[in-house]
C-alpha positions in Angstrom: 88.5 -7.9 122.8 86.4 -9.1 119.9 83.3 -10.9 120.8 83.1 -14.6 120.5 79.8 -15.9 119.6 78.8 -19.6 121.3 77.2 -21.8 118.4 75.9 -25.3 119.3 76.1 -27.9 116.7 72.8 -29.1 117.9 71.1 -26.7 115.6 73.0 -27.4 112.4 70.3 -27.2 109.6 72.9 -28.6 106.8 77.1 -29.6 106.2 78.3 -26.9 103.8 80.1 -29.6 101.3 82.6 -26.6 99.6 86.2 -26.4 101.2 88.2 -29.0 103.8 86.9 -27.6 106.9 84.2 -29.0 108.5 81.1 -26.6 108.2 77.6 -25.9 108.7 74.8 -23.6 108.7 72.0 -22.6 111.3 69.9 -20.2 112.1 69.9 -17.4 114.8 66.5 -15.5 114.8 66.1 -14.3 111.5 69.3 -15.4 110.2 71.2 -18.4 108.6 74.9 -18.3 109.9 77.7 -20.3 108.7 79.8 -21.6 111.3 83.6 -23.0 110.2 85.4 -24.8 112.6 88.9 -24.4 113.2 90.5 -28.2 114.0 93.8 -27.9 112.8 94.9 -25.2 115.8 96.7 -22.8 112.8 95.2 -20.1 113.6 92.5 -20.2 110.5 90.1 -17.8 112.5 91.9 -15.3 113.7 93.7 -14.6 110.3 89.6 -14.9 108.8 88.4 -12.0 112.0 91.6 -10.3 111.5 91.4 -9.9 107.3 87.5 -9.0 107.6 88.4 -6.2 109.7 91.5 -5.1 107.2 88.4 -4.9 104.5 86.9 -2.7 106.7 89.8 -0.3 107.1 90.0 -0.3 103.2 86.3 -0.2 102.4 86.4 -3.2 100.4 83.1 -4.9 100.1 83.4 -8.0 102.4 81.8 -10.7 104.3 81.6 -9.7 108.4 83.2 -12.6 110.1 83.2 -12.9 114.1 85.2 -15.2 116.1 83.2 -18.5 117.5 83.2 -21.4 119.8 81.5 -24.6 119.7 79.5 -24.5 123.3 79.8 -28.7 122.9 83.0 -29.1 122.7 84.6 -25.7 122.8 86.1 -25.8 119.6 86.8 -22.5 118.1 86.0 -21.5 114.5 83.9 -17.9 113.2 80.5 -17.4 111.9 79.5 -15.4 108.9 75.9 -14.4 107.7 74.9 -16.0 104.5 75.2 -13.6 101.7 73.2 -15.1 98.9 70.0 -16.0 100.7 67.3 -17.2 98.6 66.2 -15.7 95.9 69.7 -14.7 95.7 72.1 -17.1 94.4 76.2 -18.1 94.6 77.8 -18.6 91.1 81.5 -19.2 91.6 84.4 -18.0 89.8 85.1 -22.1 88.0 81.8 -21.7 86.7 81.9 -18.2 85.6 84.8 -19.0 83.9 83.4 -22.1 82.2 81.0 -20.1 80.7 83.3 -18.1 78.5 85.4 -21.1 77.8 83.9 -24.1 77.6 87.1 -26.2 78.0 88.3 -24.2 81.8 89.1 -26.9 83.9 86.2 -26.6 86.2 86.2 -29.4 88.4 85.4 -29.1 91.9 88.4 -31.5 93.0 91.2 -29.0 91.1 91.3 -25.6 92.7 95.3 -25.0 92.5 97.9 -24.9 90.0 95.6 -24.4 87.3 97.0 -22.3 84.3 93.8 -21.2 82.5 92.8 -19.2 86.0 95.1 -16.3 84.0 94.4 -12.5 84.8 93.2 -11.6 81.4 90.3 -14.5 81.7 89.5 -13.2 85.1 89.3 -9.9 84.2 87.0 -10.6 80.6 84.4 -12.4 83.3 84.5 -9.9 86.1 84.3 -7.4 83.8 81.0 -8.5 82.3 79.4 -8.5 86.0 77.6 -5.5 87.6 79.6 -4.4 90.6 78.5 -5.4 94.1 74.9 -4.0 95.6 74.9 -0.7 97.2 74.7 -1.9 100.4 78.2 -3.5 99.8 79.9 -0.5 98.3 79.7 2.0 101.6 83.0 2.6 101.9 84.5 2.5 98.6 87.1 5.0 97.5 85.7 7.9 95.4 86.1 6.7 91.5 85.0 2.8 91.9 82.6 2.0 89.3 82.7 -1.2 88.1 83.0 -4.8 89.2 86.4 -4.8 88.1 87.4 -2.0 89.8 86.3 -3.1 93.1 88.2 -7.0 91.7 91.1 -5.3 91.5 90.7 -4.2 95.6 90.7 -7.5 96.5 94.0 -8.5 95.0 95.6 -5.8 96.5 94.1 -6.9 100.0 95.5 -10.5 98.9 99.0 -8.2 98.3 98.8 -7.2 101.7 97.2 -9.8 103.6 99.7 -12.1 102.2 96.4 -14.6 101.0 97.6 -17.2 98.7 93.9 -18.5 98.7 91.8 -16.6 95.5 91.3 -19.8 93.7 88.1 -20.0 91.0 86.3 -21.2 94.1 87.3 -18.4 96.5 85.9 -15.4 94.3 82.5 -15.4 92.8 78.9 -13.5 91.7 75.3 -13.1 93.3 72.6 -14.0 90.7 69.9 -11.2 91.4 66.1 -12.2 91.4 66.0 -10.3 88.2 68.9 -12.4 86.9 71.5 -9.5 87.1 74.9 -11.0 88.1 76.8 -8.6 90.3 80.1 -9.4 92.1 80.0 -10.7 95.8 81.9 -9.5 98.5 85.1 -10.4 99.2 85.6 -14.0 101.4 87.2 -16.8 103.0 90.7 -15.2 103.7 91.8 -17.4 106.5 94.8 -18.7 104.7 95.8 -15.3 104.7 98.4 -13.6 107.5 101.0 -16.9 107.4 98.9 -18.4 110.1 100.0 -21.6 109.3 104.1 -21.1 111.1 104.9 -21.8 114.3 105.7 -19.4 116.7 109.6 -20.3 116.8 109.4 -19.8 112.7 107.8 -16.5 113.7 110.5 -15.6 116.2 113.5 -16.5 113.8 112.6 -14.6 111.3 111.8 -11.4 112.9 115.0 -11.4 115.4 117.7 -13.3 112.4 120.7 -11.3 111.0 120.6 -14.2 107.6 119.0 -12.1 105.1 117.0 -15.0 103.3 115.1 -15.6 106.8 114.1 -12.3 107.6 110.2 -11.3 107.4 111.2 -9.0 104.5 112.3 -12.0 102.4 109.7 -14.6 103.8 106.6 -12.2 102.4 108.2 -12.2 98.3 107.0 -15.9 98.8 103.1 -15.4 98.7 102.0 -17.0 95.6 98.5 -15.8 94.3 96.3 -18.0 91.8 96.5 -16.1 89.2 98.5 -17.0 85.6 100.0 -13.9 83.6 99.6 -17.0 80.7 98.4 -20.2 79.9 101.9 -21.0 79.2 103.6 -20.0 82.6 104.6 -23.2 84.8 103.9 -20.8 88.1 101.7 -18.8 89.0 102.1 -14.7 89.9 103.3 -13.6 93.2 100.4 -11.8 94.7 102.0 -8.0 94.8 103.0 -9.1 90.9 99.1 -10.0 90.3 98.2 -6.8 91.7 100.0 -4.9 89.2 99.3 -7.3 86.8 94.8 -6.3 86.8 96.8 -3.0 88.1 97.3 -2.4 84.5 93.9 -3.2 83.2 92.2 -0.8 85.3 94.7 1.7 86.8 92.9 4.5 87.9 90.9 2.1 90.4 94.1 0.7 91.5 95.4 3.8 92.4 92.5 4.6 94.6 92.4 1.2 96.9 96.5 2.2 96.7 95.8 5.5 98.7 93.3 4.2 100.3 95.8 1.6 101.8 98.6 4.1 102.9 96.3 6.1 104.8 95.9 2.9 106.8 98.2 3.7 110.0 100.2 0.9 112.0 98.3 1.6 115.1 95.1 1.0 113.6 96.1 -2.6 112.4 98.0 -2.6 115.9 94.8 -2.1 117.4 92.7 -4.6 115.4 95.7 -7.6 116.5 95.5 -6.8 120.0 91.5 -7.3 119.6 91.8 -11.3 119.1 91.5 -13.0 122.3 95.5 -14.0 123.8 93.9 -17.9 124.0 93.8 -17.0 120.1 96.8 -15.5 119.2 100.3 -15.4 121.1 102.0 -12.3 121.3 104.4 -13.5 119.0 102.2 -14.1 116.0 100.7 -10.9 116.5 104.4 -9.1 116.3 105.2 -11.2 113.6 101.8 -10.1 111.8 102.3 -6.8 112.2 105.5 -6.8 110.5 104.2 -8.5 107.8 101.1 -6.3 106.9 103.3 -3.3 107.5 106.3 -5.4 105.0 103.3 -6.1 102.7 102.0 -2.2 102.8 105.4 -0.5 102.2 105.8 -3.4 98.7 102.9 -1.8 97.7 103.9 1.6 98.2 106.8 1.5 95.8 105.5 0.0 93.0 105.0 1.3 90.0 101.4 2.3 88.6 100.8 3.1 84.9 
């Protein structure tokens, strides 16, 4: 079983203000650890332990979660390490954006529905950043260069993991002491995985004979973040967005793609049956496994340039 590491809110250094869930950071030894809680009993930290060890299967750079409980209280949550400590700085994807265009709706209170987060104006800012430090790129397919070829990763990851989540505040860049601007690892994915559904929603779907309830159908829902245009009323679906920077940077694409197939079903078995039972039921973790393995075989058939 994956560990579960005992934070007590006693030694909270500071409330993280960005994001709905409660948060705050504290320090163990040498390091300043975020803990996010997990109130709302929807499963918001497995779907963050299980996505972090997904990126690890792929060898996308990514932020290591572990599962967590409050020892005053015995709420549950995860804990990350900070990844910009100081010198090192967080610039978010709102105000990366805001940079090319003056006018992108920035505000810290909008972080959905909003038309100007398109893929081309993604891809013109990523594009300008360095790609992520060396310690970050370990396990990167053969072939990935440049910040947006490792971008384009994590919208295949959000493809797969079903994350509807990669707003302008859920992707972002570390300010180097020398002022270099590289892209940060991959985060906050525990919207991912359908979470959210109860168990008898789970159990419907994967045992109905009506065609619009089965898993199959339920995953063409996903909605990314991203906007093909300014002009579109919705946004992309996420295996369309994939495609989408796909086409702006294909022969990374293809990489993370291969990379992805030679993920097996008993490895991402394997990972599921990690989280502890108290966690997870059985059923979400059947009903998990059929998506990623829904979510794979989508990503299989479509068509690369």
């Amino acid at each position: 079983m994956f560990q579960v590491i005992r934070v007590d809110s006693r030694r909270a250094e500071a409330i993280e203000p960005l994001g709905t869930k409660r948060k705050f950071w504290f320090r163990e030894d040498a390091r300043r650890l975020l803990f996010k809680a997990e109130e709302r009993g929807t499963g918001e930290d497995w779907a963050e332990k299980i996505a972090c060890e997904l990126c690890r299967l792929l060898g996308l750079p990514h932020i290591h979660y572990e599962l967590a409980q409050e020892s005053d209280g015995e709420k549950p949550g995860v804990v990350c390490e900070n990844c910009a400590p100081p010198p090192v700085s967080l610039v978010l994807g709102n105000q990366l954006l805001l940079e090319r265009d003056p006018a992108y709706p920035a505000e810290q209170d909008r972080k959905y529905k909003i038309r100007e987060h398109t893929v081309q104006a993604v891809a013109d800012v990523v594009g300008r950043l360095a790609p992520p430090a060396a310690i970050w790129m370990t396990g990167v397919p053969g072939g990935i260069q440049t910040a947006l070829d490792v971008f384009v990763g994590y919208v295949l990851l959000d493809a797969w993991i079903a994350n509807q989540d990669r707003h302008h505040e859920n992707w972002a860049a570390l300010r180097d002491v020398d002022n270099t601007l590289r892209l940060a690892p991959t985060f906050d994915h525990g919207a991912s995985l359908a979470r959210n559904i109860s168990d008898e929603e789970r159990q419907e779907r994967l045992t109905t004979k009506d065609r619009n309830r089965t898993v199959g159908h339920f995953v063409r829902r996903a909605s990314s973040a991203f906007y093909a245009s300014i002009e579109d009323a919705k946004p992309l679906g996420t295996l369309e967005a994939f495609f989408a920077f796909a086409k702006l940077v294909p022969n990374a694409a293809r990489a993370w793609r291969e990379h992805l197939e030679s993920v097996k079903i008993e490895q991402v078995r394997s990972i599921l049956g990690e989280v502890p039972p108290h966690r997870m039921s059985g059923i979400a973790r059947e009903f998990t496994l059929a998506l990623l393995v829904e979510n794979q075989e989508r990503l299989m058939k479509g068509v690369l340039a």
